[in-house]
MDTraj code that builds the backbone (N, CA, C; nanometers):
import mdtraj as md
import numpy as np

residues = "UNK UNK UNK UNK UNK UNK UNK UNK UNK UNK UNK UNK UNK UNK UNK UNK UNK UNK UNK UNK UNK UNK UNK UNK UNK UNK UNK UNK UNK UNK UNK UNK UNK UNK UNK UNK UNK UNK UNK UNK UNK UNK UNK UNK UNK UNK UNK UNK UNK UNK UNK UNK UNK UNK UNK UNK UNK UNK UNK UNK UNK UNK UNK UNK UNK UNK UNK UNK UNK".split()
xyz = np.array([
    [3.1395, 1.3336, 5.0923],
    [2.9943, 1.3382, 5.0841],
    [2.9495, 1.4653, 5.0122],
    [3.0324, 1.5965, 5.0985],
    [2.9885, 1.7123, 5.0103],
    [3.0210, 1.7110, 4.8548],
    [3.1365, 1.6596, 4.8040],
    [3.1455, 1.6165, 4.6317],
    [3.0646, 1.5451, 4.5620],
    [3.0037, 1.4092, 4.6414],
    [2.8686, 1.3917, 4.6178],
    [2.7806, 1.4453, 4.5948],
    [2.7336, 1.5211, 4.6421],
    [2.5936, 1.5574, 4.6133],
    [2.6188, 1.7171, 4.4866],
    [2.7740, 1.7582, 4.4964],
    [2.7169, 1.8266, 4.4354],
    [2.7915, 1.7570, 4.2500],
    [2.8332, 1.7128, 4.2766],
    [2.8510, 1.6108, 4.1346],
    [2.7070, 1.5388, 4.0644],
    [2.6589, 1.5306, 4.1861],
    [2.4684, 1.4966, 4.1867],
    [2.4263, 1.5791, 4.0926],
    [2.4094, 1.7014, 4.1684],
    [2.3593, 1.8405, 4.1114],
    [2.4004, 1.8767, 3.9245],
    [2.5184, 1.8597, 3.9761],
    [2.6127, 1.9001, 3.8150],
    [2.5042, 1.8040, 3.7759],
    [2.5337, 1.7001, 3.7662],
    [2.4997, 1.5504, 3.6163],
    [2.3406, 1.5827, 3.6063],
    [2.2860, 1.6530, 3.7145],
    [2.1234, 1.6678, 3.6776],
    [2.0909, 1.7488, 3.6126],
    [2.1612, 1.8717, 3.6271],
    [2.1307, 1.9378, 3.5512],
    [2.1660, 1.9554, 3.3856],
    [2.3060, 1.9253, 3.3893],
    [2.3539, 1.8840, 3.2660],
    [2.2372, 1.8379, 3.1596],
    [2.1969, 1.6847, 3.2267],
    [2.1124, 1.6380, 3.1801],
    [1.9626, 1.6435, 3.1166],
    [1.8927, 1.7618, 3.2333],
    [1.8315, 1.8651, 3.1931],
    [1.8501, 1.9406, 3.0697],
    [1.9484, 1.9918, 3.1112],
    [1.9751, 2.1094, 2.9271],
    [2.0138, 1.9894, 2.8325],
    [2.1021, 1.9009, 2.8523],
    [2.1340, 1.8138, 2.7187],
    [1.9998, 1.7799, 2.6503],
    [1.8937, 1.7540, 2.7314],
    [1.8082, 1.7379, 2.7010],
    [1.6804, 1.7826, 2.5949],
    [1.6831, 1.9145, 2.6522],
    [1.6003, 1.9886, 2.5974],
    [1.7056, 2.0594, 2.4569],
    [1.8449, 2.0633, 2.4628],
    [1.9074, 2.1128, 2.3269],
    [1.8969, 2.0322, 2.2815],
    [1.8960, 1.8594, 2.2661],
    [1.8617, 1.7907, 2.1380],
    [1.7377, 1.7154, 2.1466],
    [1.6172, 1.7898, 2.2170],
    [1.4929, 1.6976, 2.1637],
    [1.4451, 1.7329, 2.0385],
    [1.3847, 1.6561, 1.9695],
    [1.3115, 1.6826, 1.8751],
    [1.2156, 1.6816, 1.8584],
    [1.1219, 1.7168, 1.7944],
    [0.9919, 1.7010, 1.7716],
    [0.9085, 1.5588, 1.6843],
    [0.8389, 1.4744, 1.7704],
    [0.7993, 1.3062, 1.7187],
    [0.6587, 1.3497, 1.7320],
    [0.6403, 1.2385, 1.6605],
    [0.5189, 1.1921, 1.7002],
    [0.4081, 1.2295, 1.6015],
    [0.3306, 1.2125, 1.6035],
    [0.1909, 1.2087, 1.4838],
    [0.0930, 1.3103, 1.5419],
    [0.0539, 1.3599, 1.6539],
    [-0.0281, 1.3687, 1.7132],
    [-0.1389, 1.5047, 1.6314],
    [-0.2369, 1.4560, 1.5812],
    [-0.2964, 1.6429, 1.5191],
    [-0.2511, 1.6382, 1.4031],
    [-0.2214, 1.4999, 1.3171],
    [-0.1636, 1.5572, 1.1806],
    [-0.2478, 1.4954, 1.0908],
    [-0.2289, 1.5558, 0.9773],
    [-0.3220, 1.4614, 0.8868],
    [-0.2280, 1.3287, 0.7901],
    [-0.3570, 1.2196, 0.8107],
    [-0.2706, 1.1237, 0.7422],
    [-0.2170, 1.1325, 0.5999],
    [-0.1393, 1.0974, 0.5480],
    [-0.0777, 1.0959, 0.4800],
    [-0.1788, 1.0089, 0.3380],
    [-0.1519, 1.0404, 0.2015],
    [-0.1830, 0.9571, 0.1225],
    [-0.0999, 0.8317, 0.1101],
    [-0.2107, 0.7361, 0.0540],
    [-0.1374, 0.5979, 0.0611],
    [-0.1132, 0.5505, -0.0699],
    [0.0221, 0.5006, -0.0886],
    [0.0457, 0.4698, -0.1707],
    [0.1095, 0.3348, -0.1988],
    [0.0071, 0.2781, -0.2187],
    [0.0029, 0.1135, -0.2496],
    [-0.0228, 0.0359, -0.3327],
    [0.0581, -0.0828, -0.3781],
    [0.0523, -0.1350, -0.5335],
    [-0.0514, -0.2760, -0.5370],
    [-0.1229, -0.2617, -0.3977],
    [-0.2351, -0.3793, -0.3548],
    [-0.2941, -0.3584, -0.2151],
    [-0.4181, -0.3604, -0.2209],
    [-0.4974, -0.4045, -0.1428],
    [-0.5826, -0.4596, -0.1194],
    [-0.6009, -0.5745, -0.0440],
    [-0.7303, -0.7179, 0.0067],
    [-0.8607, -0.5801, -0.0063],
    [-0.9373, -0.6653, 0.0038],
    [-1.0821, -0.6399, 0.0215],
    [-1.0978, -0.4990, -0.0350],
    [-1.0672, -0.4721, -0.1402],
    [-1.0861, -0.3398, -0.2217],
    [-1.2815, -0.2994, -0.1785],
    [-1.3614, -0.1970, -0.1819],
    [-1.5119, -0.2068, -0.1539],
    [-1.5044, -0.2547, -0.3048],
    [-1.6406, -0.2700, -0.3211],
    [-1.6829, -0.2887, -0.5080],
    [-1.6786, -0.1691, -0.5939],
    [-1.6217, -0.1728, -0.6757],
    [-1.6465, -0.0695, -0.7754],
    [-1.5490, 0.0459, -0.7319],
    [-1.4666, -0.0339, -0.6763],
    [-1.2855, 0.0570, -0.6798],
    [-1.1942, 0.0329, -0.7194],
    [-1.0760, 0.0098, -0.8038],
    [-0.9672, 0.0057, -0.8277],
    [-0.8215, 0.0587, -0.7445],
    [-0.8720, 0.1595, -0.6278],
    [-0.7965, 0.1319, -0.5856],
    [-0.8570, 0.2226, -0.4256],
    [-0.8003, 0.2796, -0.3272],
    [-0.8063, 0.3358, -0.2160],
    [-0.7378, 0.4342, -0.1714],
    [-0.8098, 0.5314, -0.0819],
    [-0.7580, 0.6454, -0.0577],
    [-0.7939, 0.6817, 0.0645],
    [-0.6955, 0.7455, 0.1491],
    [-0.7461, 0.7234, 0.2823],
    [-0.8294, 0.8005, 0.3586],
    [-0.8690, 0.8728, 0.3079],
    [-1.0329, 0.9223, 0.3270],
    [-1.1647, 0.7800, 0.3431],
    [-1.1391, 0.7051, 0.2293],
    [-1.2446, 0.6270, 0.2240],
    [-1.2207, 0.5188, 0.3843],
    [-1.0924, 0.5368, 0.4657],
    [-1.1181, 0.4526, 0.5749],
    [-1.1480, 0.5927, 0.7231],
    [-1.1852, 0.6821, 0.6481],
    [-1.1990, 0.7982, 0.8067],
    [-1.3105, 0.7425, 0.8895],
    [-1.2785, 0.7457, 1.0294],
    [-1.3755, 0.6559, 1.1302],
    [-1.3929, 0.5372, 1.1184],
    [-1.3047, 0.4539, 1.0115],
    [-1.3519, 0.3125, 1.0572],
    [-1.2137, 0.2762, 1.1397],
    [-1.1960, 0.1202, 1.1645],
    [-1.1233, 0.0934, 1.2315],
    [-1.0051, 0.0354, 1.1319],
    [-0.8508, 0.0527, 1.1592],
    [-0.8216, -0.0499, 1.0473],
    [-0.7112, -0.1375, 1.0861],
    [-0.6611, -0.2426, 1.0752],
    [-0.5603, -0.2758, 1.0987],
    [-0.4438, -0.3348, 0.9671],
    [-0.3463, -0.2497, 1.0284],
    [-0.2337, -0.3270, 0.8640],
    [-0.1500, -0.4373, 0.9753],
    [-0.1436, -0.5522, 0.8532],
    [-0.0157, -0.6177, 0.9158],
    [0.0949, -0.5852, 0.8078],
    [0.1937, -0.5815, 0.8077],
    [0.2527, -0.5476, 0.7252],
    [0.3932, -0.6216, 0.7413],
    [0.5385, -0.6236, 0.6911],
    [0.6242, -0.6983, 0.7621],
    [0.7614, -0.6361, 0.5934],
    [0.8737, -0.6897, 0.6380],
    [0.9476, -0.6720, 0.5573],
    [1.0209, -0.8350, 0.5440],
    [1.0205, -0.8762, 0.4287],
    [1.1382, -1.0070, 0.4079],
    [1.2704, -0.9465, 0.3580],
    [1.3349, -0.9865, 0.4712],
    [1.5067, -0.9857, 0.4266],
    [1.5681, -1.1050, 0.3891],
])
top = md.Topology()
chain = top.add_chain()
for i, resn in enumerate(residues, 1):
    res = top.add_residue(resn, chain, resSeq=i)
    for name in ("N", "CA", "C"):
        top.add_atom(name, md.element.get_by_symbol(name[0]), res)
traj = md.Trajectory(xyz[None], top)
């Protein structure tokens, strides 16, 4: 029982530091979007040729997007 718990201990902590030595840094959060670079887009407004993503700040948008293999 006493090897138990402390084999417990070991693997938690381990896990702990494994942890934090290979996280990385994800995620989007606070960044600015990126320019878009696209060879088409539906519903262009009038009197654009093409889009930039400024022109969608505050609206809502949704991409569907998909890959064919």
């Amino acid at each position: 029982m006493k090897n138990l718990v402390i084999l417990t201990l070991i693997s938690g902590i381990l896990t702990v530091f494994s942890s934090r030595l290979f996280a990385q840094e994800t995620g989007i959060l606070n960044q600015a979007a990126p320019s878009l670079h696209v060879t088409e887009w539906r519903n262009l407004p009038s009197g654009k040729t093409a889009i930039d993503i400024q022109d969608l700040k505050g609206k809502v948008v949704y991409l569907f997007c998909f890959q064919n293999w």
